[in-house]
N, C-alpha and C positions, 0 to 999 in steps of 0.2 A: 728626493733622489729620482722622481721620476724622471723622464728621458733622456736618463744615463745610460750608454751603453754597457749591454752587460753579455756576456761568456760564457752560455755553455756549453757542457763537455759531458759526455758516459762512455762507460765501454757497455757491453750488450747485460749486463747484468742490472744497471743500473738506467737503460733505456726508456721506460717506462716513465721513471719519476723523472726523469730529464725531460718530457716530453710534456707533460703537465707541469712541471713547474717553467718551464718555456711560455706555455699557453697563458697561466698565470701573470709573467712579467711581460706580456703582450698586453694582456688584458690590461695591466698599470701605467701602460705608454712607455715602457723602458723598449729602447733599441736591442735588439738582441742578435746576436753572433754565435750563430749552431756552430761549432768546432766538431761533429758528429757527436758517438756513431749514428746511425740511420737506420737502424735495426736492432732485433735484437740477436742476430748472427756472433756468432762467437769474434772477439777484438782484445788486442792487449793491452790493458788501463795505462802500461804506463805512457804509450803515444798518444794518448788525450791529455794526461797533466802535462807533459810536455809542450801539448800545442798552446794547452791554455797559458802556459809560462808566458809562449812566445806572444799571445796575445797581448798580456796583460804588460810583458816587458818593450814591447814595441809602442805602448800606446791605445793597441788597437780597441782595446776596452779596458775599463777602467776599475772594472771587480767582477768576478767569476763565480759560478757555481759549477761545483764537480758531481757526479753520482757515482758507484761502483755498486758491488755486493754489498761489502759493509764500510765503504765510505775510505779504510784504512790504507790499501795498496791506489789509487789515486791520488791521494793525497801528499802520501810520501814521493810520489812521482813529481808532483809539481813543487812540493816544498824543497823538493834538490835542488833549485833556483832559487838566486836572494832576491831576485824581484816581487817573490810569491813569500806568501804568508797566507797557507790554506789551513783553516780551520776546519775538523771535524768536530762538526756539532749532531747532538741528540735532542736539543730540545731550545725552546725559547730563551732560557737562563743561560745556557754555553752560547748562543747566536749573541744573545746581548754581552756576556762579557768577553767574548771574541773580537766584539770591536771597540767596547771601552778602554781595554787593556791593552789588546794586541793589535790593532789596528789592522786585524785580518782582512786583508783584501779579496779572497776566495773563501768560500764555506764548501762543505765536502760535505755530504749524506750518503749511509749505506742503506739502498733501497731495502735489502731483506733485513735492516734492522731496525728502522723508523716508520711508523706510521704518516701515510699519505697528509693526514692533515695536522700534524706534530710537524710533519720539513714545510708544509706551505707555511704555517705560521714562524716557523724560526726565520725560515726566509726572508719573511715580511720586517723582522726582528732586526736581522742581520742587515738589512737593505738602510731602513730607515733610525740605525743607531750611531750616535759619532762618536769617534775616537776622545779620548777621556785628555792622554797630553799629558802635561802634567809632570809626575812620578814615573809615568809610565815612557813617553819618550823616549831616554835613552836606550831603556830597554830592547824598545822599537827597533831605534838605529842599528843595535846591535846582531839585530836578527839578520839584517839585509847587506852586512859587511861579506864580501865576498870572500871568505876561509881558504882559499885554494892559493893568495898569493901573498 
């Protein structure tokens, strides 16, 4: 997976581990697309899941990571798109079956609720684990169907 472009996103609560886990998938050769924020000034999460939608539904990258407080109002922000399939994960077993099952294309961490080196390992988890297929497929499909029409 390395020198895949990848996506992220914080509001200011989650800035921190955005910021490090940045440094991190620099350090692995992956392209990386800051979608903010740039601080840790007060910002409303759900204009990051958003951006990141539009990242991920344009092309522009090709899987994401979100940060917030605790991971849960970002994530429901970009899962409101059927392009997006953000996962909120805690630990290395939900990063890995996030993408054997769900073929999550976004992982989501809540800075005040994970440990700094519990999300760099899930990450690493989540980056370098493939989608299982299978059984699981349809299910897939079914997630990215667009409800609205």
């Amino acid at each position: 997976m390395a020198g895949a472009r990848i996506a992220v996103a914080s509001d200011h609560a989650g800035f921190d581990l955005k910021e490090l886990l940045k440094r991190d998938l620099l350090e692995a050769g992956h392209d990386v697309l800051d979608l903010g924020t740039n601080s840790a000034t007060s910002v409303d999460y759900p204009d990051f899941g958003h951006a990141m939608a539009q990242a991920i539904g344009s092309g522009e990258a090709g899987r994401g990571v979100l940060v917030c407080g605790t991971g849960i109002g970002i994530s429901i922000a970009a899962n409101r798109h059927p392009q997006v399939r953000a996962a909120l994960v805690h630990d290395e077993t939900s990063a890995r079956l996030s993408r054997e099952h769900n073929d999550a294309n976004v992982v989501a961490f809540g800075q005040r609720l994970i440990g700094t080196e519990t999300a760099r390992a899930s990450l690493k988890v989540f980056l370098n684990t493939a989608f299982e297929g299978g059984r699981h497929a349809g299910r897939v499909a079914k997630l990215s169907k667009d409800l609205t029409k």
